[in-house]
N, C-alpha and C positions, 0 to 999 in steps of 0.2 A: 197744617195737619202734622206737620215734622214736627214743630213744639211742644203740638198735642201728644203726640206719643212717646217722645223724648221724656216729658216729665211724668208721664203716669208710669213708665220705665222706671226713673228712677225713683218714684214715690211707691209701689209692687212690683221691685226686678223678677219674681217669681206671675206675674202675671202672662195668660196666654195669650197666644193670636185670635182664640175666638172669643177670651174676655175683651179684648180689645173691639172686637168687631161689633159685641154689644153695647159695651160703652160709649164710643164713636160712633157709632150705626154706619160703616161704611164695607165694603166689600176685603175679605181676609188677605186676601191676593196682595190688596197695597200695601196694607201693614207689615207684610211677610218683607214685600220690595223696600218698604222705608225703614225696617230696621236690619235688613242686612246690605243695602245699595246706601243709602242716605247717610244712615246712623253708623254703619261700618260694624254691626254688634253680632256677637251668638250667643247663643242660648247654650251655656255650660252648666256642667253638674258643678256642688258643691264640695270642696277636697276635706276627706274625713283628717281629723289632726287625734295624736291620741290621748290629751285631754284637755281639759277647760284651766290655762292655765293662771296661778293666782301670783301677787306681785315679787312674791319670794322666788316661786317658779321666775319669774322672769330675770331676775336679779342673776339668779344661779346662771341661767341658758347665758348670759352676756359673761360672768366670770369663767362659763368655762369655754368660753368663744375666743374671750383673750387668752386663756392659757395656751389655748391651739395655737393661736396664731403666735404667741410669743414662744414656746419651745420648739412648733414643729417649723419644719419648710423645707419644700423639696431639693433644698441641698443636704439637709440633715436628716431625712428620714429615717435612713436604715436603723436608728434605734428607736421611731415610733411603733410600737409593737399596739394594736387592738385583739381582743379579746370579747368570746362572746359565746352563746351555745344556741341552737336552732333543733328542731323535729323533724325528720325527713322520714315520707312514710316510703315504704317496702312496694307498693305496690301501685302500679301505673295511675295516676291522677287523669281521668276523665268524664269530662263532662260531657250532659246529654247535645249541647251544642255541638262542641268539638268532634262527637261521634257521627257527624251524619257525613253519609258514602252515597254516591251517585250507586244509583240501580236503576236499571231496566224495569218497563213494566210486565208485574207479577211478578218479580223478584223476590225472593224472602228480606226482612231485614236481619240483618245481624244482630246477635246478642252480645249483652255484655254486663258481666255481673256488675250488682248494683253496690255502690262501697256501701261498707259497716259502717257502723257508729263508731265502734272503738278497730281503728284500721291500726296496722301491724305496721312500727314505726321503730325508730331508733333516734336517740339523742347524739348530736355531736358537740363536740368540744373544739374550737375552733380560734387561735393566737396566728396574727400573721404581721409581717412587715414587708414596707413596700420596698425598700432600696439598701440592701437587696431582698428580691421577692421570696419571702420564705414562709413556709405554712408548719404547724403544728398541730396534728388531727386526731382526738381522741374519742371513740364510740362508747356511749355511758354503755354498759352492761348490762343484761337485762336483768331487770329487778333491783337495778342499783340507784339510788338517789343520788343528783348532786349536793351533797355535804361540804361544810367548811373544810376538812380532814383531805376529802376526796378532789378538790380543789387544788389543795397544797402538795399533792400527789401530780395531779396534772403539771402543775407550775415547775414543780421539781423534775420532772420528765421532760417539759419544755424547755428549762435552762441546759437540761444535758444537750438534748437533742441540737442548738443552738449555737452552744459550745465546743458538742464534736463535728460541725461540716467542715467537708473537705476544704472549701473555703470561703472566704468573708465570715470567717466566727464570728459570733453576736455572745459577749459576757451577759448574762442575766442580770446583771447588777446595772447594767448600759442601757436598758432598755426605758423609754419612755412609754410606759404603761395604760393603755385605756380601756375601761369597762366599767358598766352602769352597777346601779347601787342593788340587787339583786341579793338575798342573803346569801348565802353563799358566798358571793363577794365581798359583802361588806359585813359578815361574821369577824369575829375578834379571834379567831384563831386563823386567818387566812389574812386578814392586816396587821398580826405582828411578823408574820409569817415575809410577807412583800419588805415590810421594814427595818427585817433583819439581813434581807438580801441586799436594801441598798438601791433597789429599783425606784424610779420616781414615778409618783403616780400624774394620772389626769383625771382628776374630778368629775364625771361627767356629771350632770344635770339630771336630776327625775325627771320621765315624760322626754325623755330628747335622744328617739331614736334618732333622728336625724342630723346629731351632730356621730354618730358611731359608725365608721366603714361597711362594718358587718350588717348594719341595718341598711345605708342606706343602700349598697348595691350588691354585696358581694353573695348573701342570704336569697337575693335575689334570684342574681345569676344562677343560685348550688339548686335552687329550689326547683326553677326552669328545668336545669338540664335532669334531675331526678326526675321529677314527676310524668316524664315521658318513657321511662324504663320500668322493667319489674324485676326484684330483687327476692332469691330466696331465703335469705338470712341477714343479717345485720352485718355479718362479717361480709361478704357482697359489697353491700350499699357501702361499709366503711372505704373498702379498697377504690371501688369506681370514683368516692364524692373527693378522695384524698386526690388522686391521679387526676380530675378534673381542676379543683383548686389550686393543683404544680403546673396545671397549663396555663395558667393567665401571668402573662408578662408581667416585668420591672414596669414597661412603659403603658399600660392598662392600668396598675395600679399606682402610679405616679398622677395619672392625670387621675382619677377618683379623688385624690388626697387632694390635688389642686382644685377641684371642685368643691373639695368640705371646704378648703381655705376662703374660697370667694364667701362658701353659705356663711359661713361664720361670720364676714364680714355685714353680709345682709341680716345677719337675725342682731347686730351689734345693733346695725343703722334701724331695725323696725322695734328696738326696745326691747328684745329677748322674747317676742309676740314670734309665732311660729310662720313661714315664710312661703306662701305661695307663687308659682311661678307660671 
């Protein structure tokens, strides 16, 4: 019966215990027992990638896997600078799950307004390096677009800001550069603009958030700690999201960078195919 169900497993992994139980005709209970005691197996969801990648796409994820691994390494960070922009809304993130409160019976329940369609947000602008941990945080404006023009204004703000710490100055020109192909980035007035500073860049790959800091954790972490707060202006959220970003250590984001280095090496070894874990 183990063979039995071993291979109809792996002939519909998406098949259930009580398709099973039709097929087999034998009672749910054993099949339930033989494929988590016998078989050692669970039933996982499938991990959304963000897109369907073609053999160029994969070419690129492996050249820019090597570039990682051949200029950065946690002895050399402190001029790995990543770049990136994220939407953080204004106003506390909750779901109907997350709202449920123990109440006594006949208790009222609590209300809670219900989000808009178009919730009340601000864009940040976000360049950081790990060693040493330094952040540079800019709030789009409202009504403002990120532009090529509006880019080369950040970057030039970033070099200052870099330039003047009281210490471990980071030249702009030092820096080992990463951010995705986004227009704005890759407008021709913001790449002659990098390539007259001197900066080198790092390629990243279309589709690969996951080889980018800001994607794979740090976006993350800002996003968490926002969406539990409420904010009544942009200028608010800019000051709370900067002062949380200045608290995560050298040594938090040292070991993130060690973890892109390992991925890097796994998306080399699975062909530049996106890398489940």
């Amino acid at each position: 019966m183990v063979n039995k169900v071993e291979n109809l497993v792996a002939k519909q992994p998406r098949i259930s215990v009580r398709e099973l139980e039709r097929v087999l005709a034998t009672d749910k209970s054993s099949f339930h027992n033989i494929l988590t005691v016998d078989l050692r197996m669970k039933k996982l969801c499938s991990v959304w990638v963000p897109s369907q990648l073609s053999e160029k796409n994969k070419k690129d994820r492996i050249t820019c896997c090597k570039q990682i691994l051949k200029d950065v390494s946690v002895s050399k960070s402190g001029v790995y600078c990543v770049q990136d922009e994220l939407w953080v809304n204004w106003d506390r993130v909750v779901s109907k799950n997350s709202s449920k409160t123990w109440l006594k019976k006949g208790a009222k329940r609590q209300k809670i307004v219900k989000p808009t369609l178009t919730p009340r947000k601000s864009m940040l602008l976000v360049s950081f390096t790990c060693s040493p941990a330094r952040f540079s945080v800019t709030a789009l404006p409202k009504g403002q677009c990120v532009t090529a023009d509006y880019m080369v204004d950040y970057f030039k703000d970033t070099g200052n800001r870099f330039r003047n710490l009281k210490k471990d100055k980071i030249a702009f020109r030092d820096l080992l550069l990463q951010m995705d192909n986004a227009r704005p980035h890759s407008a021709v007035r913001t790449q002659t603009y990098l390539q007259q500073t001197g900066v080198q860049m790092v390629k990243q790959s279309p589709y690969s958030p996951d080889l980018n800091l800001c994607d794979r954790f740090l976006f993350t972490r800002l996003q968490e700690h926002c969406k539990a707060k409420e904010y009544r202006n942009g200028q608010e959220l800019y000051i709370d999201a900067k002062r949380y970003l200045r608290s995560l250590t050298e040594t938090v984001l040292l070991h993130e960078l060690g973890k892109l280095l390992e991925h890097c090496k796994a998306v080399i070894r699975e062909g530049g195919a996106y890398v489940t874990y």
